[in-house]
PDB file of N, CA, C, O and CB in Angstrom:
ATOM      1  N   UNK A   1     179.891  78.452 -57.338  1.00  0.00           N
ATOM      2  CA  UNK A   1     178.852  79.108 -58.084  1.00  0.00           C
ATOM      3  C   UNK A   1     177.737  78.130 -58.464  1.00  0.00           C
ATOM      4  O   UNK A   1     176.582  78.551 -58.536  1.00  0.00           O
ATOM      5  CB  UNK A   1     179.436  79.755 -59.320  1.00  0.00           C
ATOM      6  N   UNK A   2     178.048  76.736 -58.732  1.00  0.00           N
ATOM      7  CA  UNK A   2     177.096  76.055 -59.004  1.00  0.00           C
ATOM      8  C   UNK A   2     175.597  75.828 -58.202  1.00  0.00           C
ATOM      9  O   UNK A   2     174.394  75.751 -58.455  1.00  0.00           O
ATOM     10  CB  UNK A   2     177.719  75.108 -59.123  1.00  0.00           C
ATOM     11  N   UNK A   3     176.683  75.770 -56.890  1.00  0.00           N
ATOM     12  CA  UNK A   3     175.406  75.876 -55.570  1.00  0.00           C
ATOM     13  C   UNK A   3     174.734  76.881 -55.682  1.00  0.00           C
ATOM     14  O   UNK A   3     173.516  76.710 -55.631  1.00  0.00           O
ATOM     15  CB  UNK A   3     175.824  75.993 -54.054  1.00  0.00           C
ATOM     16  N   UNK A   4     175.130  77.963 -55.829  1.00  0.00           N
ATOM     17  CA  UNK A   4     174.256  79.277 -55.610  1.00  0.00           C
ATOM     18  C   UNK A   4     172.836  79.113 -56.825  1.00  0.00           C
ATOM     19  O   UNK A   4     171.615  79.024 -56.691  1.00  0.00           O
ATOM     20  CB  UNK A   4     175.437  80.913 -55.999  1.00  0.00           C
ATOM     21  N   UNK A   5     173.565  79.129 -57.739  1.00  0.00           N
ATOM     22  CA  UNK A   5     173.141  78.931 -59.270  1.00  0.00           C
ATOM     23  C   UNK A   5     172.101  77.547 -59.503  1.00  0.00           C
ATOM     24  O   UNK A   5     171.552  77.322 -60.582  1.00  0.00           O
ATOM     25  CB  UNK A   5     174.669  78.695 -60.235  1.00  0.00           C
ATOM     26  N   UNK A   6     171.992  76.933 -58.637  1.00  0.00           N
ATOM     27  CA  UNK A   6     171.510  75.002 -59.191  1.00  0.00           C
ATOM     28  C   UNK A   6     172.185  74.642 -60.402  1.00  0.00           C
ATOM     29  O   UNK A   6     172.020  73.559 -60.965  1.00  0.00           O
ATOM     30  CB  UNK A   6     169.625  74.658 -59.711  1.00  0.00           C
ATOM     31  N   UNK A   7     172.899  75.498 -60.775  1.00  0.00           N
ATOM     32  CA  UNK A   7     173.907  74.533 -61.976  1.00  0.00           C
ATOM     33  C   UNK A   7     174.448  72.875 -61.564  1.00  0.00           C
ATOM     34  O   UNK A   7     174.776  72.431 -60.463  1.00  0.00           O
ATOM     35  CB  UNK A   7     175.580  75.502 -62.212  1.00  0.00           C
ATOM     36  N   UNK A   8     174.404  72.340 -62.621  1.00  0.00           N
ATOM     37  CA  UNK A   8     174.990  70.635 -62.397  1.00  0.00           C
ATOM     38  C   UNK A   8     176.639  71.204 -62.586  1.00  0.00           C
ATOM     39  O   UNK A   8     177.094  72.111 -63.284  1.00  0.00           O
ATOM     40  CB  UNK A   8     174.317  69.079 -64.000  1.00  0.00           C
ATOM     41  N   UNK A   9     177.199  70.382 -61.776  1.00  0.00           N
ATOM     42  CA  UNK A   9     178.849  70.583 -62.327  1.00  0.00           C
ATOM     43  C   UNK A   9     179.585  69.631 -61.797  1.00  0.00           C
ATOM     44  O   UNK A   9     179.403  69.576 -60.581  1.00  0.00           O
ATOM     45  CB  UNK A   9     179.631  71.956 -61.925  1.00  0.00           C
ATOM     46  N   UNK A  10     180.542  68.651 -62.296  1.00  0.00           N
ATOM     47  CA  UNK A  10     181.353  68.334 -62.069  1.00  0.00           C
ATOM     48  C   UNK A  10     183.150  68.207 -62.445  1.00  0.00           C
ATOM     49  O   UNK A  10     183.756  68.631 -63.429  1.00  0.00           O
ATOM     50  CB  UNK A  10     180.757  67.809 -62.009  1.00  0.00           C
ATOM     51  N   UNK A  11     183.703  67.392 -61.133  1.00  0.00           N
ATOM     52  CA  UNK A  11     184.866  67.577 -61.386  1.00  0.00           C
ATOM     53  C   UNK A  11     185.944  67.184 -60.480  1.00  0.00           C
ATOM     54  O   UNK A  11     185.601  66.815 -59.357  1.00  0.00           O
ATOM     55  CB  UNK A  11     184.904  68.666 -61.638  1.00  0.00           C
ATOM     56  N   UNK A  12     187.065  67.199 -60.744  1.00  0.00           N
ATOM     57  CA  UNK A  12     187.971  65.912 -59.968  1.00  0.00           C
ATOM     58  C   UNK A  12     189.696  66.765 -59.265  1.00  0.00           C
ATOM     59  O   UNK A  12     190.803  66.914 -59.782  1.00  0.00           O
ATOM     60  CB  UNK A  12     188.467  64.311 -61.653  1.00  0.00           C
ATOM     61  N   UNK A  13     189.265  67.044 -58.244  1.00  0.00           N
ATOM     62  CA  UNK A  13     190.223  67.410 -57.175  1.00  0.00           C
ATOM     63  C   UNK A  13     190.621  67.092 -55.902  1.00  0.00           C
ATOM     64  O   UNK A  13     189.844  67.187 -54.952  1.00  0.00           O
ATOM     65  CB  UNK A  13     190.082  68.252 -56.993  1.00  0.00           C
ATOM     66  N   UNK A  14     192.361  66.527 -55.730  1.00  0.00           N
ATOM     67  CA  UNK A  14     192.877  65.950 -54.622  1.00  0.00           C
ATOM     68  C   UNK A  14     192.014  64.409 -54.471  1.00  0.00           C
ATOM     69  O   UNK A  14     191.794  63.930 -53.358  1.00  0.00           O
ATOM     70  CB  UNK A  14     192.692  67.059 -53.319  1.00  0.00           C
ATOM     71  N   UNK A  15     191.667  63.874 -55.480  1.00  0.00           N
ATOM     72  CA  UNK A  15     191.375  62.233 -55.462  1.00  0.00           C
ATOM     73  C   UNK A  15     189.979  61.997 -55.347  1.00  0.00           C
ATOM     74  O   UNK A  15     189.574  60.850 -55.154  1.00  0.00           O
ATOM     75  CB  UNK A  15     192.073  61.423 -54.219  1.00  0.00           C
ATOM     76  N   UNK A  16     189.026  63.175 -55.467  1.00  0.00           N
ATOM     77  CA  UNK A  16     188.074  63.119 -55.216  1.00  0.00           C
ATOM     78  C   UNK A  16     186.852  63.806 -57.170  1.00  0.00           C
ATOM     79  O   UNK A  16     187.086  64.691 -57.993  1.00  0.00           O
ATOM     80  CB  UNK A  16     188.232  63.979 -53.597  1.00  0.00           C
ATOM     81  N   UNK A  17     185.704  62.784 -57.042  1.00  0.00           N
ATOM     82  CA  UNK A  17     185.472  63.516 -57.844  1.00  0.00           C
ATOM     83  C   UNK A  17     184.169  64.223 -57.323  1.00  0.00           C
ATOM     84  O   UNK A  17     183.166  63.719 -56.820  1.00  0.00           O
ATOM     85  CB  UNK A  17     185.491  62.871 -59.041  1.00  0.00           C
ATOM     86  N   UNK A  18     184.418  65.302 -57.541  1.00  0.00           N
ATOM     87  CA  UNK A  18     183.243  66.707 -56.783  1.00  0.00           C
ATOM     88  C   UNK A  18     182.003  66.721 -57.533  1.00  0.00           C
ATOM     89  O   UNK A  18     182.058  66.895 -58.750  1.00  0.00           O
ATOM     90  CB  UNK A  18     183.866  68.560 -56.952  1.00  0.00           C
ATOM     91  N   UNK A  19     180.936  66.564 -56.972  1.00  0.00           N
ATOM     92  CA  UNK A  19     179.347  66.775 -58.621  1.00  0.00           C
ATOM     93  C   UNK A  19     178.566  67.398 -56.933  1.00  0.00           C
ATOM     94  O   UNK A  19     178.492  67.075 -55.747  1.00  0.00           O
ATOM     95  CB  UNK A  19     178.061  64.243 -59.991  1.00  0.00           C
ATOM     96  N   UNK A  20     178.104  68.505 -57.927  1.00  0.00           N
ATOM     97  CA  UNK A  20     176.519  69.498 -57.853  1.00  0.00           C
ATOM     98  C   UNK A  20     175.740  69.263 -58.693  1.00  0.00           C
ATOM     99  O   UNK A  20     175.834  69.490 -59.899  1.00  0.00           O
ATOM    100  CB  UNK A  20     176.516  70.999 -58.024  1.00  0.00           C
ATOM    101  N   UNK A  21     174.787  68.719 -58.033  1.00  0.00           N
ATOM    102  CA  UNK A  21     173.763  68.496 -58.759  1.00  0.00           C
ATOM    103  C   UNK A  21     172.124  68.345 -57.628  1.00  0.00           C
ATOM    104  O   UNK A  21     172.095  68.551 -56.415  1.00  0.00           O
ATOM    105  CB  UNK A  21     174.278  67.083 -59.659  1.00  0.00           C
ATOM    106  N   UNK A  22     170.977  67.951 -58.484  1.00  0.00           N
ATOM    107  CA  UNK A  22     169.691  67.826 -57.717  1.00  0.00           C
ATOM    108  C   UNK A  22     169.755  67.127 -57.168  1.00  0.00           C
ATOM    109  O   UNK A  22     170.668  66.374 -57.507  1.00  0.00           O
ATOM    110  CB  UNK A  22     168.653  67.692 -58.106  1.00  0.00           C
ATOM    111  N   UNK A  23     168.931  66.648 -55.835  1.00  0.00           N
ATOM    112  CA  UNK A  23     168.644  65.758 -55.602  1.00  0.00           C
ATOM    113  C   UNK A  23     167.171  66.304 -54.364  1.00  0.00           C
ATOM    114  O   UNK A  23     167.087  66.956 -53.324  1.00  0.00           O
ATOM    115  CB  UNK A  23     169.993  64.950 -55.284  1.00  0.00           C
ATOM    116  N   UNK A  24     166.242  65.561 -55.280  1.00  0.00           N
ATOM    117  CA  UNK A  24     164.858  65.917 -54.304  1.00  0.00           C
ATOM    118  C   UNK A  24     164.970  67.538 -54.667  1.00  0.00           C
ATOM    119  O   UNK A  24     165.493  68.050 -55.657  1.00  0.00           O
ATOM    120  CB  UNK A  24     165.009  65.472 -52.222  1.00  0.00           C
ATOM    121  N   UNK A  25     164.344  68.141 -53.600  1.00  0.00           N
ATOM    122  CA  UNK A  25     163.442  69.384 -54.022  1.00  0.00           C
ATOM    123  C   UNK A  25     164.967  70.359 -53.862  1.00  0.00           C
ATOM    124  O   UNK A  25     165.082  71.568 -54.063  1.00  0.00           O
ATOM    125  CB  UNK A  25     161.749  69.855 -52.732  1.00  0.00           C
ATOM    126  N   UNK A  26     165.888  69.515 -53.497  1.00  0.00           N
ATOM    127  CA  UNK A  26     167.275  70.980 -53.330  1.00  0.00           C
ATOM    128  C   UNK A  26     168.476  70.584 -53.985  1.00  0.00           C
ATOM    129  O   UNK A  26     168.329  69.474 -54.496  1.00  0.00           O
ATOM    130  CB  UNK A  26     167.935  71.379 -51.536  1.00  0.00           C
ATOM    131  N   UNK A  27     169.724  71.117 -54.184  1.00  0.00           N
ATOM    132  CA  UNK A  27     170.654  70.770 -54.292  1.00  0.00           C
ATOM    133  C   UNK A  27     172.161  69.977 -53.889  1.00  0.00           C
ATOM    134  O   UNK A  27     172.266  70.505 -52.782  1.00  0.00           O
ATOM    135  CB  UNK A  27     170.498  71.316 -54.447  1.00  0.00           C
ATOM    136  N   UNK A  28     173.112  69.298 -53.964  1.00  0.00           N
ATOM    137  CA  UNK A  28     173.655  68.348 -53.134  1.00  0.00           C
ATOM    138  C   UNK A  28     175.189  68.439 -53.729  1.00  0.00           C
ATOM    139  O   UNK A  28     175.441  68.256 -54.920  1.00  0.00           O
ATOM    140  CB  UNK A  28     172.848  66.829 -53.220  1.00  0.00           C
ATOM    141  N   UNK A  29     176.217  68.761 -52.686  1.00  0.00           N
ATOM    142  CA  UNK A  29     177.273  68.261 -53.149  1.00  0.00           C
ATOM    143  C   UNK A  29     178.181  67.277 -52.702  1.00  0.00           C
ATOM    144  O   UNK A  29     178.435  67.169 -51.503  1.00  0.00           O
ATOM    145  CB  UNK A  29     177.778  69.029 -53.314  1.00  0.00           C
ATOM    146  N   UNK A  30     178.782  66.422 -53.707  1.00  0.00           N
ATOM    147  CA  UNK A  30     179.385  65.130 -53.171  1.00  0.00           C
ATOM    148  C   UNK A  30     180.583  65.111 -53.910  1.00  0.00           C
ATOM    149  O   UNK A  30     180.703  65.325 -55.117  1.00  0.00           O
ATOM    150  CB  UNK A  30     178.518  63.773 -53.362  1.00  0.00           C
ATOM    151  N   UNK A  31     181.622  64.787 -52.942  1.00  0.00           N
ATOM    152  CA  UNK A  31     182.430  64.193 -52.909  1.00  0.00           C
ATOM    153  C   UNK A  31     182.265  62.490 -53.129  1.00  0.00           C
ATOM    154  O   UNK A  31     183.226  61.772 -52.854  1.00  0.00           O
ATOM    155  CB  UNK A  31     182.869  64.676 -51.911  1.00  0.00           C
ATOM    156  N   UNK A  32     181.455  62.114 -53.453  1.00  0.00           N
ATOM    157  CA  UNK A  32     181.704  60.627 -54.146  1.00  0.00           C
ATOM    158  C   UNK A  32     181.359  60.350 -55.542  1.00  0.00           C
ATOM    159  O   UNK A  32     181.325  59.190 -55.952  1.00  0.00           O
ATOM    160  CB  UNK A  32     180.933  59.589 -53.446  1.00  0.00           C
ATOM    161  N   UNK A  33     181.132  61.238 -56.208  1.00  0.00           N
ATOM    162  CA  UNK A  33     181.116  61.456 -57.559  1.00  0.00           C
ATOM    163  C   UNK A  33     180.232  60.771 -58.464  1.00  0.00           C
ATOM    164  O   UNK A  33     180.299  60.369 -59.626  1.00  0.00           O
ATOM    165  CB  UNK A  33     182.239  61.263 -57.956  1.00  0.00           C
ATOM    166  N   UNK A  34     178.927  60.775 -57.044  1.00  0.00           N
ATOM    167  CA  UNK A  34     177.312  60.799 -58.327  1.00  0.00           C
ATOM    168  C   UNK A  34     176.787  61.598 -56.996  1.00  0.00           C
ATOM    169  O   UNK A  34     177.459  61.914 -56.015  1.00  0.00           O
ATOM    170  CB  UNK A  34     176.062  58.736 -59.031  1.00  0.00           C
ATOM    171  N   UNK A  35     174.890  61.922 -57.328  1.00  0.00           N
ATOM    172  CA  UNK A  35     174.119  62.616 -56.672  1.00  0.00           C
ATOM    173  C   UNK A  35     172.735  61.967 -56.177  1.00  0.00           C
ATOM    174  O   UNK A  35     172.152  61.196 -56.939  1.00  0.00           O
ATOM    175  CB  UNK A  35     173.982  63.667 -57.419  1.00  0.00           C
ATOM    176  N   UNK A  36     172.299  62.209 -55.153  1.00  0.00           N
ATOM    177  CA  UNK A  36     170.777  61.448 -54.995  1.00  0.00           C
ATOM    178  C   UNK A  36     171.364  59.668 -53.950  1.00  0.00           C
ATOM    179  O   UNK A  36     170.691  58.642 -53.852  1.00  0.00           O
ATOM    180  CB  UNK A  36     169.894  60.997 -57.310  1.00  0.00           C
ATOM    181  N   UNK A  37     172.296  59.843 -53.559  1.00  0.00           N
ATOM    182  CA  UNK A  37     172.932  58.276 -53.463  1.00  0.00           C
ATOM    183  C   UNK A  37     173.098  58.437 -52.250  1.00  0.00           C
ATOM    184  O   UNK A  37     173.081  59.551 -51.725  1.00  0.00           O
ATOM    185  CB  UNK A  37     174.321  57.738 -54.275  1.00  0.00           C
ATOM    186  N   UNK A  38     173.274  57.400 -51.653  1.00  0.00           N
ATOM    187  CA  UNK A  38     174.014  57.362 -49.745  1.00  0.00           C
ATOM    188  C   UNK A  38     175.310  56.159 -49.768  1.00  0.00           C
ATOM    189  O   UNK A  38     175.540  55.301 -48.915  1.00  0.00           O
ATOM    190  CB  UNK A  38     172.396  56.540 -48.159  1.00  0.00           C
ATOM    191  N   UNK A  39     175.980  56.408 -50.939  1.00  0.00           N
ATOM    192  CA  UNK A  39     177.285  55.947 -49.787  1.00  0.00           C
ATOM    193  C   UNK A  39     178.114  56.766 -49.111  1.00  0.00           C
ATOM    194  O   UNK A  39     178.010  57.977 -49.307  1.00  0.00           O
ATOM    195  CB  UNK A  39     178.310  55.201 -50.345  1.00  0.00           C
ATOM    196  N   UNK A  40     179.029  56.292 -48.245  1.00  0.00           N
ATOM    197  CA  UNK A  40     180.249  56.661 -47.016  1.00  0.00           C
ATOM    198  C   UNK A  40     180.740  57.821 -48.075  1.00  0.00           C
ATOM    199  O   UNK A  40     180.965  57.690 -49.278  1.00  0.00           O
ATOM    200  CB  UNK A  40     181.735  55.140 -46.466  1.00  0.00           C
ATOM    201  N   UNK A  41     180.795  58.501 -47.599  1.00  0.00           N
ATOM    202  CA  UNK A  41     181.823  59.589 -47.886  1.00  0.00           C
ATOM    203  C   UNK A  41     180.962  61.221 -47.432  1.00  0.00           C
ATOM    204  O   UNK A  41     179.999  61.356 -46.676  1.00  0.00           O
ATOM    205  CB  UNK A  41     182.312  59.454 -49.817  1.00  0.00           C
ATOM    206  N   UNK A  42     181.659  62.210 -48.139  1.00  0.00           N
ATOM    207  CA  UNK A  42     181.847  63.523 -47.524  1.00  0.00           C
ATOM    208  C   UNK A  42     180.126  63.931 -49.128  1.00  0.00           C
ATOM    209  O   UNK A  42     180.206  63.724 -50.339  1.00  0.00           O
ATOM    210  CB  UNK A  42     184.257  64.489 -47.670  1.00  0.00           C
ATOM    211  N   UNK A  43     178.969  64.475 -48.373  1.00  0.00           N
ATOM    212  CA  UNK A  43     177.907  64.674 -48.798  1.00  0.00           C
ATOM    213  C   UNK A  43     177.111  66.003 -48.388  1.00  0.00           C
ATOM    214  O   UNK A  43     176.827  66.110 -47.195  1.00  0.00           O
ATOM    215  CB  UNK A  43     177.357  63.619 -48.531  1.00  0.00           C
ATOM    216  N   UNK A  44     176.782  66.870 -49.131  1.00  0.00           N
ATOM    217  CA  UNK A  44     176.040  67.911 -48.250  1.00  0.00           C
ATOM    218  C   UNK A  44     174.720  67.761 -48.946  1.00  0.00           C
ATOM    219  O   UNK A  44     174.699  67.376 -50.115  1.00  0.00           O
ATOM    220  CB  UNK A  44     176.677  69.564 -48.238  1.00  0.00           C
ATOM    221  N   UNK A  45     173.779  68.003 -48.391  1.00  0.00           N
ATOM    222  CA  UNK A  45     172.256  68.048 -48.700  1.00  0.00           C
ATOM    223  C   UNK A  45     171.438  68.975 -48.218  1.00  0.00           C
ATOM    224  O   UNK A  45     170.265  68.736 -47.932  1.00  0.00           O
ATOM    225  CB  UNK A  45     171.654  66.997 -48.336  1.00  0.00           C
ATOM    226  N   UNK A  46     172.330  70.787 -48.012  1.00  0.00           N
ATOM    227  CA  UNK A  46     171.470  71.486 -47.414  1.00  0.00           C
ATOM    228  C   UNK A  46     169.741  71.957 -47.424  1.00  0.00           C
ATOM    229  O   UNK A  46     169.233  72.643 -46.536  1.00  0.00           O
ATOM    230  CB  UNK A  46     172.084  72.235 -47.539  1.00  0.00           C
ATOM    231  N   UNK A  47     169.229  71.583 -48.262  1.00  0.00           N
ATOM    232  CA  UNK A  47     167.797  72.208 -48.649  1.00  0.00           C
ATOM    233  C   UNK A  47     167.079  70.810 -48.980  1.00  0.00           C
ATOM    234  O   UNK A  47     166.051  70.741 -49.653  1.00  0.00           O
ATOM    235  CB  UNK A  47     167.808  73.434 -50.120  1.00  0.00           C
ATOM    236  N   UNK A  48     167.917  69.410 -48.281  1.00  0.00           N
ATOM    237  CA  UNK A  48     166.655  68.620 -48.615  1.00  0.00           C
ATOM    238  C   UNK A  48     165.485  68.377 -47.444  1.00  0.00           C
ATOM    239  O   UNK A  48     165.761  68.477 -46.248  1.00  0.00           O
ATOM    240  CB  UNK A  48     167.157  67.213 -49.078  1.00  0.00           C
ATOM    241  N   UNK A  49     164.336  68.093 -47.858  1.00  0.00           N
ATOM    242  CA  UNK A  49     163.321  67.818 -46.640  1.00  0.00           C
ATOM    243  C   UNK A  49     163.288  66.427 -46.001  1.00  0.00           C
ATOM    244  O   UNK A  49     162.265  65.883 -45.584  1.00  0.00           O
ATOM    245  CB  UNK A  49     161.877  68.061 -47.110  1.00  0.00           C
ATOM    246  N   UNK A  50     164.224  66.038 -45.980  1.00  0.00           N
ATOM    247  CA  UNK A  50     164.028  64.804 -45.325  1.00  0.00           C
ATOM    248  C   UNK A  50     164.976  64.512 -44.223  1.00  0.00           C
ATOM    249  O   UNK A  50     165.376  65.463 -43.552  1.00  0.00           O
ATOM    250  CB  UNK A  50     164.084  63.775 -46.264  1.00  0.00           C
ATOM    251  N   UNK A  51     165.429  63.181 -43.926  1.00  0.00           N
ATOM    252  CA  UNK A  51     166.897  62.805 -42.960  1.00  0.00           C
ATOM    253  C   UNK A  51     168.056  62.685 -43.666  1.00  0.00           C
ATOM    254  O   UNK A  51     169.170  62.516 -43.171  1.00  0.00           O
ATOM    255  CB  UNK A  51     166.881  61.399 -42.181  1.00  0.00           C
ATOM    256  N   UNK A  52     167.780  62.776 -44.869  1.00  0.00           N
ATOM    257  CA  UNK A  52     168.873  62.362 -46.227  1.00  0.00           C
ATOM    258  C   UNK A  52     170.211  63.796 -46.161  1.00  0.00           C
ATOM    259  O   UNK A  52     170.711  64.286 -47.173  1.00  0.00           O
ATOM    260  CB  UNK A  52     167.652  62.452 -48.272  1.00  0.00           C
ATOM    261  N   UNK A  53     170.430  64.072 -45.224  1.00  0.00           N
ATOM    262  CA  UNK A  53     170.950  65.474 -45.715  1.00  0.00           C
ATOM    263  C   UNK A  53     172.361  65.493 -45.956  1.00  0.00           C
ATOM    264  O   UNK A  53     172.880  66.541 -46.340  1.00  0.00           O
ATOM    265  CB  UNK A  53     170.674  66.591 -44.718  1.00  0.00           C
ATOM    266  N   UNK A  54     173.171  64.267 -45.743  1.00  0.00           N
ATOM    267  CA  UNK A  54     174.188  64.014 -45.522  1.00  0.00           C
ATOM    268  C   UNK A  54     175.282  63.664 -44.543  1.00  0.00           C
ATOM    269  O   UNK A  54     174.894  63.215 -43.465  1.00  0.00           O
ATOM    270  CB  UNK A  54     174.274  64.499 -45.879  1.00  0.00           C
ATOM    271  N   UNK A  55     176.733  63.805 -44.753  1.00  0.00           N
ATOM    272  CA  UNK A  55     177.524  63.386 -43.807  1.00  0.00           C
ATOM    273  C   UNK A  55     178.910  63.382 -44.274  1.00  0.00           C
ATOM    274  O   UNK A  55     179.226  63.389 -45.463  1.00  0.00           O
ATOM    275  CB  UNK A  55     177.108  62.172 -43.353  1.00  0.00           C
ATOM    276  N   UNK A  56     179.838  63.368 -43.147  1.00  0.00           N
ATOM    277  CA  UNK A  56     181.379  63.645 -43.200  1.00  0.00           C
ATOM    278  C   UNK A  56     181.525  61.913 -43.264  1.00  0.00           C
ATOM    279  O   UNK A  56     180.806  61.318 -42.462  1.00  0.00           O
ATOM    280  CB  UNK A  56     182.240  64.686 -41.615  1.00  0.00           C
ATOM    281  N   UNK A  57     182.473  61.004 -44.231  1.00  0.00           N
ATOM    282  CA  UNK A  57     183.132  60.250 -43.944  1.00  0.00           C
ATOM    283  C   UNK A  57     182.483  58.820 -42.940  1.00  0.00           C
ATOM    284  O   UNK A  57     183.095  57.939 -42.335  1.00  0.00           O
ATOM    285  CB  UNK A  57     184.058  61.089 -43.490  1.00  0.00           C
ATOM    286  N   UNK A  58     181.031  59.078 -43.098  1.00  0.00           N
ATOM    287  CA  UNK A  58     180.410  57.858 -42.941  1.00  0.00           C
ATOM    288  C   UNK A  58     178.557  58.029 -43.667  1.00  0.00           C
ATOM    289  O   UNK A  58     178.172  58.568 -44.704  1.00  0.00           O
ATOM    290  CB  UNK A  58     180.559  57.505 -41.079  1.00  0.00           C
ATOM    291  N   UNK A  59     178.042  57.544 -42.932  1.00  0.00           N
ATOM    292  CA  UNK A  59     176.611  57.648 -43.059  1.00  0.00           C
ATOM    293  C   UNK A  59     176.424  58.748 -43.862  1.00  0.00           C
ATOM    294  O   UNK A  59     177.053  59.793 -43.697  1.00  0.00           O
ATOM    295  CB  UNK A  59     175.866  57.768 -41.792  1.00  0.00           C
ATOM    296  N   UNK A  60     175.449  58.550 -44.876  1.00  0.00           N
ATOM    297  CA  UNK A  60     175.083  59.945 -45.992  1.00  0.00           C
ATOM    298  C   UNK A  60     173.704  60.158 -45.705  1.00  0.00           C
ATOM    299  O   UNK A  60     173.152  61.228 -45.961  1.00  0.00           O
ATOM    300  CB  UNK A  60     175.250  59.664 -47.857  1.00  0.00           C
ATOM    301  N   UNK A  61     173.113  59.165 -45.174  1.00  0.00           N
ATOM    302  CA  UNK A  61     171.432  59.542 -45.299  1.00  0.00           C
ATOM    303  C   UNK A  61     171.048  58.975 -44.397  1.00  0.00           C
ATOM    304  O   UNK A  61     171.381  57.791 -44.423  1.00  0.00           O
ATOM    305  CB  UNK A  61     170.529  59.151 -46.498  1.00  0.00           C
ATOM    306  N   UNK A  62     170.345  59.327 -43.371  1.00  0.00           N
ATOM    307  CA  UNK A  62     169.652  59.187 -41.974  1.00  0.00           C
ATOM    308  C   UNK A  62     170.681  58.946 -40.835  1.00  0.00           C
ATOM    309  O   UNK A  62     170.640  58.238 -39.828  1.00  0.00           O
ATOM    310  CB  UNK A  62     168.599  57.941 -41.977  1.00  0.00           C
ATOM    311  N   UNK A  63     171.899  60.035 -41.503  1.00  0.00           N
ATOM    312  CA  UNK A  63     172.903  59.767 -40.342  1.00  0.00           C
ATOM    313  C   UNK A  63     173.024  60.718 -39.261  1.00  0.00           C
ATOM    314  O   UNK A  63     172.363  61.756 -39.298  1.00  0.00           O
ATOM    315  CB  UNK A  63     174.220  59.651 -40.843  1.00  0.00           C
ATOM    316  N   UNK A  64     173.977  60.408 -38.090  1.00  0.00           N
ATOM    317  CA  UNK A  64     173.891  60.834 -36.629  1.00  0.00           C
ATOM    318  C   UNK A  64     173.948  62.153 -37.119  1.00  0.00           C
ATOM    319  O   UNK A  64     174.188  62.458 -38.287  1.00  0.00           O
ATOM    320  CB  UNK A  64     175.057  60.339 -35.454  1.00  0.00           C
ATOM    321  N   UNK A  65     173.633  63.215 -35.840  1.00  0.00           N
ATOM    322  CA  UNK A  65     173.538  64.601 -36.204  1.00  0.00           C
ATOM    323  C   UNK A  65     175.228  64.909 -35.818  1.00  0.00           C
ATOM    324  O   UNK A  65     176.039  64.349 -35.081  1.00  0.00           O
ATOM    325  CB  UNK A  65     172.193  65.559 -35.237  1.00  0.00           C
ATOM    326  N   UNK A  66     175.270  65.948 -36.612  1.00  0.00           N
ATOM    327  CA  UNK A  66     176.947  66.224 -37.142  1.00  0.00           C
ATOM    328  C   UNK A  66     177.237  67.931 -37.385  1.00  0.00           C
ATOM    329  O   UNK A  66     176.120  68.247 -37.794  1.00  0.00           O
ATOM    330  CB  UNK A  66     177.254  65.310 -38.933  1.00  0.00           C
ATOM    331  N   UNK A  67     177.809  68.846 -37.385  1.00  0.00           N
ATOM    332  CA  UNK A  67     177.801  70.238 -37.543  1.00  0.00           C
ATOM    333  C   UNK A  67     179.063  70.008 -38.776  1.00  0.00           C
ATOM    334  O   UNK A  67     180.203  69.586 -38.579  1.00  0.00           O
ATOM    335  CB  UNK A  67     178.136  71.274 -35.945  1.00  0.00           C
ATOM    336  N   UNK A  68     178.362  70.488 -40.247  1.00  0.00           N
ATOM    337  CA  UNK A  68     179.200  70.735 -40.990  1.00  0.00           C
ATOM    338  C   UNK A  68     179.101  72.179 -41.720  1.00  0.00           C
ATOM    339  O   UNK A  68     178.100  72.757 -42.143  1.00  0.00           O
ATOM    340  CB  UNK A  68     179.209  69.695 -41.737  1.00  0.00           C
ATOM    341  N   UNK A  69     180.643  72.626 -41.731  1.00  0.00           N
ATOM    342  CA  UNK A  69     180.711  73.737 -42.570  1.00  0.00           C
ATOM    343  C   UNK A  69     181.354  73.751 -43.669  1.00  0.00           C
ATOM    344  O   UNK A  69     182.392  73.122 -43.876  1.00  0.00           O
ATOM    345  CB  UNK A  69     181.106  74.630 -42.037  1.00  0.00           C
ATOM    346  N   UNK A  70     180.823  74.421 -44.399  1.00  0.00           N
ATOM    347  CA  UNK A  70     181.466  74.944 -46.198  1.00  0.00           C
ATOM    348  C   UNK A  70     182.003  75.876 -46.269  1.00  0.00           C
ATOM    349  O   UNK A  70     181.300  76.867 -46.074  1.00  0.00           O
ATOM    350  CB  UNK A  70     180.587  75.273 -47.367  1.00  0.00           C
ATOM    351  N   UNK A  71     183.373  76.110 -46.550  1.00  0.00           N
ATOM    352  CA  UNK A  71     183.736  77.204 -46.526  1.00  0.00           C
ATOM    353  C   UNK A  71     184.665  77.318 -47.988  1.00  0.00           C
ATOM    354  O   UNK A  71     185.704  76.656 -47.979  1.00  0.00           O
ATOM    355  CB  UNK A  71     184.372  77.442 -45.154  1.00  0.00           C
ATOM    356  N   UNK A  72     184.426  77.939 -48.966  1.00  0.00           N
ATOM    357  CA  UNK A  72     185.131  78.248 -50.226  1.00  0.00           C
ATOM    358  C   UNK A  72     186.299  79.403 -49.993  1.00  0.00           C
ATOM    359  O   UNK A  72     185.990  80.396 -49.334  1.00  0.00           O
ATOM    360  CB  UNK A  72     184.009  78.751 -51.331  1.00  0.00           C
ATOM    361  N   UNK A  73     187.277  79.312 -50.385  1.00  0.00           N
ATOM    362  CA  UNK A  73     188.598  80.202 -50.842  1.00  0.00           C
ATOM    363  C   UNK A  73     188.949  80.445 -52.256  1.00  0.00           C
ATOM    364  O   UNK A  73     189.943  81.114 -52.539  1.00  0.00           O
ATOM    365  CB  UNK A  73     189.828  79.581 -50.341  1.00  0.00           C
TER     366      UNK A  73
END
C-alpha cells in the first residue's frame, strides 16, 4: 500500500530491512534499508527519470538492463 499511496514505510523481514520511500520525482523500494542510495542489493526505482532505477543483488544505479517483477501475496 505504501507504493500505491507514496507513503514512507518501513520495516524488517527475513533479514532484510524493507523502506518506501522518495527518491527523485518517484518512489523506491529497498531492500537495503535506506532510500535515494546505490548500494548492492535488491532496489526498485519504478518512476525514476534517470539510469538510477535499480537492481537485483548487484548494481543499483546505472546498472545492466535486467527484467524485474513485484509481485505481492
Amino acid at each position: 500500500m505504501a507504493l500505491r499511496t507514496s507513503t514512507n514505510y518501513k520495516t524488517v523481514s527475513n533479514g532484510f530491512t524493507w523502506v518506501v520511500g522518495a527518491c527523485g520525482n518517484g518512489m523506491e523500494l529497498s531492500a537495503a534499508g535506506t532510500t535515494c542510495e546505490c548500494p548492492i542489493g535488491y532496489i526498485l526505482r519504478p518512476c525514476v527519470l534517470n539510469q538510477n532505477w535499480g537492481g537485483i543483488d548487484g548494481a543499483t544505479c546505472t546498472a545492466p538492463s535486467q527484467s524485474i517483477t513485484l509481485t505481492f501475496e
